[in-house]
N, C-alpha and C positions, 0 to 999 in steps of 0.2 A: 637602496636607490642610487647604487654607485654610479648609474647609468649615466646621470646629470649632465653632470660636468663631460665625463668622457663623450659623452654624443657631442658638443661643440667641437672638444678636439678631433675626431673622426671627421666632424663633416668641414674641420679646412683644412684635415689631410687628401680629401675626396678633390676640393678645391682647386690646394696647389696641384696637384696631381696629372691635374685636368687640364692646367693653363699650360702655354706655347711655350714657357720656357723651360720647364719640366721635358715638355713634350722633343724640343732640339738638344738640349746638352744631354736627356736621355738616349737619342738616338747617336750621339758622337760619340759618349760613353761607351755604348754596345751594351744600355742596358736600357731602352725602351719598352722591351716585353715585361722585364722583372718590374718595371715603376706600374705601367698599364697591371702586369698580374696584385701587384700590393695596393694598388687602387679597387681591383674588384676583390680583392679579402677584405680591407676597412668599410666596403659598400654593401657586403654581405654580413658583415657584423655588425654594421649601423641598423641593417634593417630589422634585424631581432633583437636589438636592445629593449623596448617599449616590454615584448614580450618576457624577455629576461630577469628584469627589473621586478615586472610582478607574478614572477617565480620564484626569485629567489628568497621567498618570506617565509616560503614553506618547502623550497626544497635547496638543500645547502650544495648538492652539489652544483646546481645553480650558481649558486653565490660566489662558490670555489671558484670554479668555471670564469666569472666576472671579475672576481680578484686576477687572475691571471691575464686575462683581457686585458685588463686595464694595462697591470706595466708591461705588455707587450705593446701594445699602441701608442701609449709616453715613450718609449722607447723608440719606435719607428718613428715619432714625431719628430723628437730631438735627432734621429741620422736624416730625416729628408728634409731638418732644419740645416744642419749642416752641407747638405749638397745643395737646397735653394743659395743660402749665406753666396755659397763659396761663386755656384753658374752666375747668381745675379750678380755680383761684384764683376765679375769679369766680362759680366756683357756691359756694363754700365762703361769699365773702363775701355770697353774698344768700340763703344759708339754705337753699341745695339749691333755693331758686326760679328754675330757669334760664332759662326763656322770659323773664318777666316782668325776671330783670335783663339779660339777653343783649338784648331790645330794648331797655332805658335804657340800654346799654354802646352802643349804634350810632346812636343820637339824634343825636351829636356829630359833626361833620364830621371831628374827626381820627379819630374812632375808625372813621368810614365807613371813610375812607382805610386801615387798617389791616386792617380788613376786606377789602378790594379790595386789597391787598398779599397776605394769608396768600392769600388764596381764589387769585391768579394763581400763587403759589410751588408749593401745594398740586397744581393741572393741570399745572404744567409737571414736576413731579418724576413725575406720573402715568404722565406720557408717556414720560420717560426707563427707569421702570423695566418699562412695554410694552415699550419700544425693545429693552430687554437684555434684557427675557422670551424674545421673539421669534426672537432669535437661536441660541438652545440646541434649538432645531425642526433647526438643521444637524447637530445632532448625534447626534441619535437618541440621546440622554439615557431611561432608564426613570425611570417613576414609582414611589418608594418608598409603602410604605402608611403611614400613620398609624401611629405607634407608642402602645398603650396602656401608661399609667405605671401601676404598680402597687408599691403600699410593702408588699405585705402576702408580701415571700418571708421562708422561716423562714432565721434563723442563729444563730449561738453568740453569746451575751457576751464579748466581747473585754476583752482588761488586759493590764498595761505588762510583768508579769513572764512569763519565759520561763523554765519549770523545765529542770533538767541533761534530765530524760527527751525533753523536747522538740526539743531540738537533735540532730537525726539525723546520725548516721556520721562524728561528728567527735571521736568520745571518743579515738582511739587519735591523733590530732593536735593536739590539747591536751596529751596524756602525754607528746608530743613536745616542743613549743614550754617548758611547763613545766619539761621538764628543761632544757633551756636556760637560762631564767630561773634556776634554782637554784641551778644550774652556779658554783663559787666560779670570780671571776678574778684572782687574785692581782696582775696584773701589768697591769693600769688600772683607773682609777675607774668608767670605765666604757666599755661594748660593747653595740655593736648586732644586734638579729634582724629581718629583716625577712623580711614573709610577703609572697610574689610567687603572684601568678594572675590570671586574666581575669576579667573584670565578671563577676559575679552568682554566684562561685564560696563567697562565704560566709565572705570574709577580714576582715568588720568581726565579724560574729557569732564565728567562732574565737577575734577577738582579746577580745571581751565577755566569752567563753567562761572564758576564760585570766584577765584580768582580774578576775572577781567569783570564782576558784576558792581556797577557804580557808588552803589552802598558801602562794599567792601574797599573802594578806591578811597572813599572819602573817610572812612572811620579809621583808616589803618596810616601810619604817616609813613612807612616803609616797608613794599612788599620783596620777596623774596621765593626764586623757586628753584628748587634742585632735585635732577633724577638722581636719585641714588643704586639703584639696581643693586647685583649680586656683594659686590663688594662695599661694605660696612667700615672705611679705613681712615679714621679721626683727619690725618691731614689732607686725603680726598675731597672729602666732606667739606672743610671747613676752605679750603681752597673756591668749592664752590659756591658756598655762602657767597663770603666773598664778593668771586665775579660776580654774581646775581645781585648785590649790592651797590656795586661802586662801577658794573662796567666793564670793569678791567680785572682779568686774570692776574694773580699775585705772580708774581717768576722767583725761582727760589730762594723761598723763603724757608725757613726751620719752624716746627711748631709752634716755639716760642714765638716766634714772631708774629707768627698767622695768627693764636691765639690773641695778644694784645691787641693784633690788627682787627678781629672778629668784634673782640671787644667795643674798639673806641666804634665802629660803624652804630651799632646798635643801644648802645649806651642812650638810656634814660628815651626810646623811642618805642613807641606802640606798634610794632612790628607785626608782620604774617608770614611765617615760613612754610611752604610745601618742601615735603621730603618725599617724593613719587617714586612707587614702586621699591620699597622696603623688603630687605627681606631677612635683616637683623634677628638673631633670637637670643644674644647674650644682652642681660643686664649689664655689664660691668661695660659693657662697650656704649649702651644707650646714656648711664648714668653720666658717663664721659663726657659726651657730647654735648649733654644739656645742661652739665655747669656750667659749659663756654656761654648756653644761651640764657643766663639767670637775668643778664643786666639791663635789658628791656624794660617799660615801663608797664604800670600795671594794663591789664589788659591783652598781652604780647599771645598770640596762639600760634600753635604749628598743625597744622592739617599733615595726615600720613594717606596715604594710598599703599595699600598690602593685601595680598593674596592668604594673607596666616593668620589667624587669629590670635594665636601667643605671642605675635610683633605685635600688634595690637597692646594686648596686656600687658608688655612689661614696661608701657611709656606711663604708667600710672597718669589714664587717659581720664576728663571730667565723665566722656561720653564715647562709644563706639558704635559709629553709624553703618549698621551692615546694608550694604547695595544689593538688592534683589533684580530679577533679570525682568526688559520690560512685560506689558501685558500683552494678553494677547491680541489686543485693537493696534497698541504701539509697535510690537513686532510688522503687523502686515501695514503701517503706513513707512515704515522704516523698508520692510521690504520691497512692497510697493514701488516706493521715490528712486528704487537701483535696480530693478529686477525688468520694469514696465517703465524705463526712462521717457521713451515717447509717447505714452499713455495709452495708444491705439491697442496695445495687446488687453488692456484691461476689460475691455469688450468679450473675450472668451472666455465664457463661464468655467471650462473643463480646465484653463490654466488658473483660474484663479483657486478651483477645488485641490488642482496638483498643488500649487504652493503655500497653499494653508496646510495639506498633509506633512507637509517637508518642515514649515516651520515648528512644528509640536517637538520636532528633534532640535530645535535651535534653542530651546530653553529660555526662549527671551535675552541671548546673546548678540548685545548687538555686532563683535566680530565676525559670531557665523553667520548671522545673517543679512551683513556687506557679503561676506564672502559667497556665500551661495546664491544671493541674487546678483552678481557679476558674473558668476562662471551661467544662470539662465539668460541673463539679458542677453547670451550673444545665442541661445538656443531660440528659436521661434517657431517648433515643429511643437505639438503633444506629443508624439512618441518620443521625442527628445528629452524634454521635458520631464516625461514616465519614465525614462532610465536613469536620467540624474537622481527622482526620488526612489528609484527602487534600490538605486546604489546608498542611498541617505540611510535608506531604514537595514539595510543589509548589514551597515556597519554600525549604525547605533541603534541598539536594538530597542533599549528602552529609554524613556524621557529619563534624565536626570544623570546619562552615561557622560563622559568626558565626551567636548565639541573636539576633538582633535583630526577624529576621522573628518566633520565636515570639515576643517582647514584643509587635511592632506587632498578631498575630493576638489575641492578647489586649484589645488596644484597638481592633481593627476590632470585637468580637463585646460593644462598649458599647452600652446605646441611647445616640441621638443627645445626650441630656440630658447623660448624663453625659460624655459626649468633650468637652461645651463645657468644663464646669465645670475637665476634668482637663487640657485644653489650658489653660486660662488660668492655671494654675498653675505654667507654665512660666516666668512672668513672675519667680519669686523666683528666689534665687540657688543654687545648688548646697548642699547640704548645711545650707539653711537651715532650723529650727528653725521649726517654721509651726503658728501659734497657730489652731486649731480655729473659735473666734469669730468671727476675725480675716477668713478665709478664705469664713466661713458670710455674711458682711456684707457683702462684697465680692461674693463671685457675686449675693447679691440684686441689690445693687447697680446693676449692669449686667442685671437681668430674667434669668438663665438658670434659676432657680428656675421651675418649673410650679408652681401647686395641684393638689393631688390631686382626682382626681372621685369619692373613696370615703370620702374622710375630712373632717373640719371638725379643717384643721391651721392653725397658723401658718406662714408662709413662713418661719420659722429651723425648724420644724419639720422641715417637709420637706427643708430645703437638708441638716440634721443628717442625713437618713438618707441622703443623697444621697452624703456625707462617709464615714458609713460603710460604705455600698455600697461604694467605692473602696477604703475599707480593706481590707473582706474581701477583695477583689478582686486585695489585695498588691501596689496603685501606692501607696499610703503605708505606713508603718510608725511603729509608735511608739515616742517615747524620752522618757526623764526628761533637763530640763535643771538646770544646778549646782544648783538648788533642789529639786528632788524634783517640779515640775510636768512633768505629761504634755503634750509637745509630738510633732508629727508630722514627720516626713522624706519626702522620696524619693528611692529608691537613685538613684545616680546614670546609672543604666542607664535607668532612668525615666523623670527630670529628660533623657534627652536623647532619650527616646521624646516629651516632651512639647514640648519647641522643634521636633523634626520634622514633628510635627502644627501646630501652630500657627504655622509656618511665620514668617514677616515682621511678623507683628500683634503678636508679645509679643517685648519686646528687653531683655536686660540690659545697663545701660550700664557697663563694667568699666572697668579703665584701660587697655586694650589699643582702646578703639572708638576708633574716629576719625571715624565720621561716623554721624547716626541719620537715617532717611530721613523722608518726609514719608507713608509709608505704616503705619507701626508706629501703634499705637491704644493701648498698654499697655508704661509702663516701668517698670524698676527699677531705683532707684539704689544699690546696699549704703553706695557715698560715692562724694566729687566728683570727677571726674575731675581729674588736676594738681594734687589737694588744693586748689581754689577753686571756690567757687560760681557765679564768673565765668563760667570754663571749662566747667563743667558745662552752665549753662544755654547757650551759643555752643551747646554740640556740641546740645542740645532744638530749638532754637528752629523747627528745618525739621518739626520732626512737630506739626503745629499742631492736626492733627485727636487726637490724642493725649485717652483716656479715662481712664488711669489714669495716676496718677505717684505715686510710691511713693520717698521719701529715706530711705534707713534710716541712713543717718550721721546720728552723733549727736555726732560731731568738731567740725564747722564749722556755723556760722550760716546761716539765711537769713532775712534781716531784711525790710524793708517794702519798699523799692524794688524788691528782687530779686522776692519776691512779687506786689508789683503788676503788674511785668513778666510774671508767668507767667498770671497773672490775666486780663491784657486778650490774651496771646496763644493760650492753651488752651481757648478756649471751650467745645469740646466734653468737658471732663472730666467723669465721674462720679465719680470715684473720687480723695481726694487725699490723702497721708499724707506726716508725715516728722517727726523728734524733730528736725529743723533749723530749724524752722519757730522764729523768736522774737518777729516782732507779725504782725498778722492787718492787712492793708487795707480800705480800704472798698469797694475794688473789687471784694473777693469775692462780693458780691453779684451781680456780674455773669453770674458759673456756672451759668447756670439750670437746668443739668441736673444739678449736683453732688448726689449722693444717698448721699457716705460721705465726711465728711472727721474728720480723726485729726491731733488736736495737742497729745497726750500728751506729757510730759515735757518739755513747755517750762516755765522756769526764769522766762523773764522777761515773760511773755502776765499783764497785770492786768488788762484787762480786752477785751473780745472787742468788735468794731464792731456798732451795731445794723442794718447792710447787710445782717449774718448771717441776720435773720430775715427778708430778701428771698428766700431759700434754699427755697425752699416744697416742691423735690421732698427735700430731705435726710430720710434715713432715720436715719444713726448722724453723730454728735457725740461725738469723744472728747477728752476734754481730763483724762483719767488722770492726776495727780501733778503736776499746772500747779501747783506750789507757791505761787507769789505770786495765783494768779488770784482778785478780789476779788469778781467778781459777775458772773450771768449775763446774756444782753441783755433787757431791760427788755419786750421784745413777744417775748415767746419762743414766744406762743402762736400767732404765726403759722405758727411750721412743724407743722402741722397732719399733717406723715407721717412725722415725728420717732420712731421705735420705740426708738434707742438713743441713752439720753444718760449716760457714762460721768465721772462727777464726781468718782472713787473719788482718795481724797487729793487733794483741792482743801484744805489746811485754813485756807487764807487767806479760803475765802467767806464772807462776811458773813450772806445773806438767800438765801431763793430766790426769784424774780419773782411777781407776781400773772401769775396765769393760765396759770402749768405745769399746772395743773389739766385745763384742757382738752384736754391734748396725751390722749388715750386709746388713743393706737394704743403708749405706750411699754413696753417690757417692761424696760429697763435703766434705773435711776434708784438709785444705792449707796449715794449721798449724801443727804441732806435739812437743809440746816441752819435753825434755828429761828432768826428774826432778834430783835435786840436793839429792834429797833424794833415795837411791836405793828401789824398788816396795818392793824386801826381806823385809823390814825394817815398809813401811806404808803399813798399811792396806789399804789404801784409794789412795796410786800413781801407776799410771800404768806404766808398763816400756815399751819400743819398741815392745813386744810381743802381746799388745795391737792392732797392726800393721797387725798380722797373719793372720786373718778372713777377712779385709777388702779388699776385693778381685773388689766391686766395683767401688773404687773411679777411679774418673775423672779428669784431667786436671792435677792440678799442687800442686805437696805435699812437704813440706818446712821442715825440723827436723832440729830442733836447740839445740845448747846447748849439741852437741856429745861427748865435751869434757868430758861431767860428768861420760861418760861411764865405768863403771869397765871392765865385762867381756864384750868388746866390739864385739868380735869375735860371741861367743854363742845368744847375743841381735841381730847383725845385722840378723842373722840366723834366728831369730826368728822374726823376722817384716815380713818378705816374698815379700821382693821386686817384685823379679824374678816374682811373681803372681800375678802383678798388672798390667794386660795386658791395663785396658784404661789409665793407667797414662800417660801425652802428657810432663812432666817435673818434674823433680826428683831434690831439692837442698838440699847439704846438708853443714851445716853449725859448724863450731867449733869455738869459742870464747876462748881467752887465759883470 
């Protein structure tokens, strides 16, 4: 399914391709034809991906064929990255005059020569991607049509709480697991239950279930819950106790300490620990764990949720309560409530016949069966309906076969838009906690965003509904993390329908990799591999073409060498994140394509390199909670496509630069500090007036330090409140 992802990149190279400024520096170039001919090879190659995709399963030269595709496309992307970078800067700088500066830019002998560089690079990638066009004619690939994008399908309001009424056919398995829970045991501190069943069977929801049930609030004087997923790793684990205890994540701390700290929480208390989604099978590693948890009072239980029955056995459990899939009355009210949202379809006897056949393949899963009555709810034909089930039975042949196919049928019946989006998600880690924004900034990022042709949206606009098309959809899920903020999941049935699809291009780097190839375009780090940053980056250095990198440890350092180093060797990044990150070099200027970079919660960043504002394509700038960070770079106005700039707890800035003012495309600005120095006075501090043009921010705008104000009257005036019609919250703040 390598298609995923590359079909986004194809269609904003069709995009840029298409717009006016392509279309004029193409033509001063002398390469208008060659741009126009590498637009109808990416437009002929888009059209037979769908077909490609489900060739390549069964025929490799297919697959070959798509391998090569691909870094031929990454390739054209990153050189008509480089020719957009370079025309739009120059039209920016002469006022949108681009004939009249495009010939003062080629006056100059070197700039001829540069000219005559792009223009040779430009034919010869033409040719290349003729080359691979040409060859897909062996294969008698069909042409897919055009998919019209349309935001305007009706759906419900979605939220975080799920009442008792809503959770189907598990009332009389709660009455179960609870009396266990209750159950006095005299004769240790504590005993384990663990719930066993197969992926999507509804063993995190039972345990939720159980969890928030009033009984259990009041008999238990301290509950406690932790995903554990893939990795089984004592100070993970106990780390998250912990938070799930007290609130607060421990910052590091060494075993020993976490250990005593485990201790004194729980100490002489009648506890309830969830450990969700298990997938431990060493004794030596379980017995570990559960000395830390001896000190509880009698009564203490830990509920497990696993997929394995040997994780089960080796917690020397009182009781192992296996989860069976619902009935057949519970499947079709379950289906039912997603499939016939408005009810009026339920009137067709022939669709209710088709989806009683479909569910026999659903095994009483309740994942496949959200999933497949989302991909009917938006069919409203029978013969529609007839193909979805003849494709059900086609792939699962008999009751009791793995639900995977129905997952995958759920993600062949995406349009194209959204499979990119939902492949490149696969990049985080398992049961990762995935911040909405976070996610909405990143697909821009990389172009998989469309505009709408019906609406005058913004592109977070759109990407938002994009977000929750998917949700309804039932490939995310939402949860409240230890703070009561809504964050998003995917099962992990999901998460491994999305590595399937996205094949080679998105890689987790755990501590079990050993090598990352040179083909992978998108990583994730959760931490360093060998716990050294050293080691980390050895095992990076071969994927060069690498567009994302993503450090989510926030354990270890990565200081300036280490980053200079990733700096001169990733050129093709878009996308850069990590809470490791602790000074910025001057070489990040060199990332001309970087259009999301994230250096939140660095502790020790005072102040940021002015290379930064070499940065022309960046879109989001996050520098969230940079505590010591003193000021922003002094030509900030250069990033001219700057939409998110995230200063939220900076409280060390001083000033904001002259000339954020003209950034007008920004919709994130939380921050505003009023400098102590009046704008009259520095050439380089902006005052409130800076304020004037930002007509699109969003959400919530914070100015501080109003004390400092002279002519406060004339300055409020000139911020333009009044014309900040999305602001949802307005502070403002004076300091004696």
């Amino acid at each position: 399914m390598a298609e995923a992802i590359l079909f986004g990149v194809a269609q904003k190279m069709i995009a840029n391709l298409g717009s006016q400024i392509f279309q004029e520096i193409g033509s001063l170039w002398g390469v208008k034809d060659e741009l126009q001919n590498i637009k109808s090879a990416v437009s002929r190659i888009q059209a037979v991906l769908q077909d490609a995709a489900e060739q390549q399963n069964h025929n490799h030269q297919v697959r070959d064929w798509l391998e090569k595709l691909k870094d031929v496309v990454y390739d054209a992307d990153d050189l008509l990255g480089e020719f957009f970078t370079e025309a739009s800067r120059r039209r920016a700088k002469s006022g949108n005059k681009i004939k009249k500066e495009v010939r003062t830019f080629f006056s100059s002998s070197n700039q001829v020569a540069f000219r005559f560089e792009m223009s040779g690079k430009i034919k010869a990638m033409r040719k290349k991607l003729d080359a691979v066009a040409k060859e897909n004619r062996d294969f008698n690939l069909k042409v897919s049509p055009p998919e019209k994008y349309s935001l305007n399908m009706q759906r419900e309001e979605t939220h975080s709480f799920v009442p008792n009424e809503k959770v189907i056919g598990r009332e009389g398995d709660k009455e179960a697991i609870i009396e266990l829970l209750l159950e006095p045991n005299d004769e240790e501190n504590l005993s384990v239950i663990p719930i066993v069943g197969i992926g999507g069977l509804g063993k995190t929801t039972l345990a939720q279930f159980v969890y928030n049930d009033e009984n259990v609030n009041k008999h238990f004087e301290l509950k406690m819950w932790v995903c554990v997923s893939d990795s089984f790793e004592l100070k993970i684990i106990v780390e998250k106790i912990i938070a799930s205890a007290t609130g607060k994540k421990p910052e590091d701390l060494h075993i020993d300490q976490l250990q005593k700290f485990l201790r004194e929480n729980i100490d002489k208390k009648k506890y309830l620990l969830v450990l969700d989604d298990v997938w431990n099978e060493s004794h030596n590693k379980w017995d570990e764990l559960k000395r830390l948890l001896m000190g509880g009072a009698k009564g203490s239980k830990i509920v497990i949720t696993t997929r394995v029955q040997l994780v089960a056995e080796i917690t020397s459990p009182v009781s192992i309560y296996t989860l069976k899939g619902l009935s057949e009355d519970e499947s079709w009210s379950l289906f039912e409530q997603i499939a016939f949202r408005k009810g009026q379809e339920t009137n067709i006897p022939r669709l209710i016949e088709i989806g009683k056949e479909i569910l026999v393949r659903c095994q009483g899963v309740p994942l496949a069966i959200k999933s497949i009555g989302s991909v009917l709810c938006l069919e409203k034909t029978e013969s529609k309906w007839s193909r979805v089930k003849d494709n059900v039975l086609t792939n699962i042949l008999q009751p009791g076969d793995d639900i995977f196919p129905i997952l995958k049928l759920s993600y062949d019946h995406l349009p194209s838009h959204l499979k990119s989006c939902f492949a490149y998600c696969s990049v985080f880690p398992k049961d990762y906690e995935i911040e909405k924004e976070m996610v909405v900034q990143l697909w821009i990022a990389h172009g998989f965003i469309q505009f709408s042709n019906t609406k005058q949206q913004q592109l977070e606009e759109v990407a938002n509904e994009y977000f929750k098309d998917l949700l309804w959809r039932s490939f995310f899920e939402e949860v409240e993390d230890m703070l009561g903020n809504l964050k998003y999941k995917m099962h992990d049935l999901i998460h491994d329908l999305a590595e399937s699809v996205a094949m080679v291009d998105c890689k987790l780097v755990d501590m079990d990799s050993k090598n990352v190839g040179e083909k992978i375009r998108h990583i994730c780090c959760p931490f360093f591999i060998g716990f050294s940053c050293n080691e980390t980056l050895n095992l990076l250095v071969k994927a060069k073409k690498m567009r994302t990198l993503l450090l989510l440890s926030n354990k270890y350092s990565l200081d300036k060498p280490m980053l200079n180093t990733m700096t001169l060797n990733f050129r093709s990044l878009r996308a850069l994140g990590g809470r490791a990150i602790t000074s910025v070099p001057n070489s990040i200027g060199n990332l001309i394509h970087l259009k999301y970079l994230d250096l939140s919660r660095s502790h020790c960043i005072i102040t940021l390199p002015e290379s930064i504002t070499r940065l022309w394509n960046l879109q989001t700038l996050k520098v969230f909670f940079c505590s010591r960070l003193e000021e922003l770079p002094k030509d900030i106005k250069e990033l001219v496509n700057l939409r998110h700039l995230d200063d939220n707890e900076c409280e060390s800035l001083s000033n904001m630069p002259r000339g954020l003012g003209q950034l007008t495309c920004l919709q994130t600005l939380p921050l505003f500090v009023v400098s102590k120095d009046s704008s009259s006075i520095s050439k380089h501090v902006g005052g409130l007036g800076e304020l004037n043009q930002l007509n699109n921010i969003r959400g919530t705008l914070k100015i501080t330090h109003l004390e400092r104000l002279e002519g406060a009257n004339s300055e409020c005036k000139a911020a333009n409140i009044s014309g900040k019609r999305h602001l949802e919250e307005l502070m403002l703040r004076w300091d004696q």
